[in-house]
C-alpha positions as CSV (number, residue, x, y, z in Angstrom):
1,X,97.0,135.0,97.0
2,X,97.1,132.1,94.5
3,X,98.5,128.7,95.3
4,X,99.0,127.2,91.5
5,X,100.9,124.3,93.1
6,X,98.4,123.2,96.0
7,X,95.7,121.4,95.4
8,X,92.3,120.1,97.3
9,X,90.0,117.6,95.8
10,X,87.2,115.8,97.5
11,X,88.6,112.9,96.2
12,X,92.3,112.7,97.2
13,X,93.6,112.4,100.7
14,X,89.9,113.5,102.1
15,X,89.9,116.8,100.5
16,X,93.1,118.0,102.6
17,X,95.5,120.5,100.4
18,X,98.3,118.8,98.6
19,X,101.2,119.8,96.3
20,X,100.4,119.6,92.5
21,X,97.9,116.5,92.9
22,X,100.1,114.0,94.1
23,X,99.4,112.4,97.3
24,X,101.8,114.1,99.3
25,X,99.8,116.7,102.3
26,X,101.2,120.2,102.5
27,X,101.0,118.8,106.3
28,X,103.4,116.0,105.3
29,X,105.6,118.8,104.2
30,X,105.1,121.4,107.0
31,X,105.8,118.3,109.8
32,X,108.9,117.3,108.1
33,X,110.3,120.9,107.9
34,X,109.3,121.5,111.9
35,X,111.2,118.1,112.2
36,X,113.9,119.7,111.3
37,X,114.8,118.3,108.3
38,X,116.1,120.1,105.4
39,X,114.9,120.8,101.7
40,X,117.1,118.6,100.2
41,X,116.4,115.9,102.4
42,X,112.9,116.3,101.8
43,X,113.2,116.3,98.0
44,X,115.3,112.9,98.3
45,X,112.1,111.4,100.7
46,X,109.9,112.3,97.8
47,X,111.3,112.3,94.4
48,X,108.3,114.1,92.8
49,X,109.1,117.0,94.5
50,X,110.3,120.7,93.6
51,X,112.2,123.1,95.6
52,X,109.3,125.4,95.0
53,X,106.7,122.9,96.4
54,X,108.0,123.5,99.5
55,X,108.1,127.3,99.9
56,X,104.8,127.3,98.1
57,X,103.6,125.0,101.1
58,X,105.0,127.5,103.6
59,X,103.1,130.5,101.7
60,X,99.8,128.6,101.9
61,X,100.1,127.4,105.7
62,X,100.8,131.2,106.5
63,X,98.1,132.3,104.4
64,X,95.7,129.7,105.9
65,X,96.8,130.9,109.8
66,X,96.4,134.6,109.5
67,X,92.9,134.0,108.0
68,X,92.0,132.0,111.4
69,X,91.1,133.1,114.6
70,X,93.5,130.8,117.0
71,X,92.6,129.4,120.1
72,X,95.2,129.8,123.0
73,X,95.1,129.7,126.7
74,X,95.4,133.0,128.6
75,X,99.0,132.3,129.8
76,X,99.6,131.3,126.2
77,X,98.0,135.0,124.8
78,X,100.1,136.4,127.3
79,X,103.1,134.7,126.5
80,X,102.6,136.0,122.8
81,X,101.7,139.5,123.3
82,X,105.4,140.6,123.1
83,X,105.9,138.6,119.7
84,X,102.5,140.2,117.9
85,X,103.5,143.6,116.3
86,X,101.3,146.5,115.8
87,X,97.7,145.9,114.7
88,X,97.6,142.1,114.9
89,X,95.5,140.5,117.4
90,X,95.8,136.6,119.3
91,X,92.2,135.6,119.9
92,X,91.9,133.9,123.2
């Protein structure tokens, strides 16, 4: 999948993936959301910002954790089985 509005350069922010080049961290983005804040109040935080930014953040954070192999504890594993459907596996 291609991800025309993240970006990662050596140079900016240590390499990490941000949106469009601006110094703004798809993390920034991703923290604020599990904050609980809401689009728009994001988009008034940071001006520069597109409605599509942020879903296009969410698409590459999901597409970055299903390529990963995830640590948990056992009682975490456990504790997930029930949410993992058919033919996906929680590495442990």
């Amino acid at each position: 999948m291609k991800f025309p509005r993240i970006t990662i350069d050596p140079e900016q922010m240590g390499g990490v993936p941000c949106i469009r080049g601006l110094r703004i961290t798809v993390a920034t983005i991703l923290a604020m959301l599990a904050e609980g804040m809401t689009e728009q109040e994001i988009l008034a935080a940071y001006p520069d910002l597109e409605p599509e930014d942020i879903k296009e953040a969410l698409k590459f954070a999901a597409e970055a954790v299903q390529e990963r192999q995830l640590a948990f504890g056992d009682s975490a594993v456990k504790e997930m089985m029930p949410l993992v459907g058919k033919g996906r596996r929680v590495a442990g």
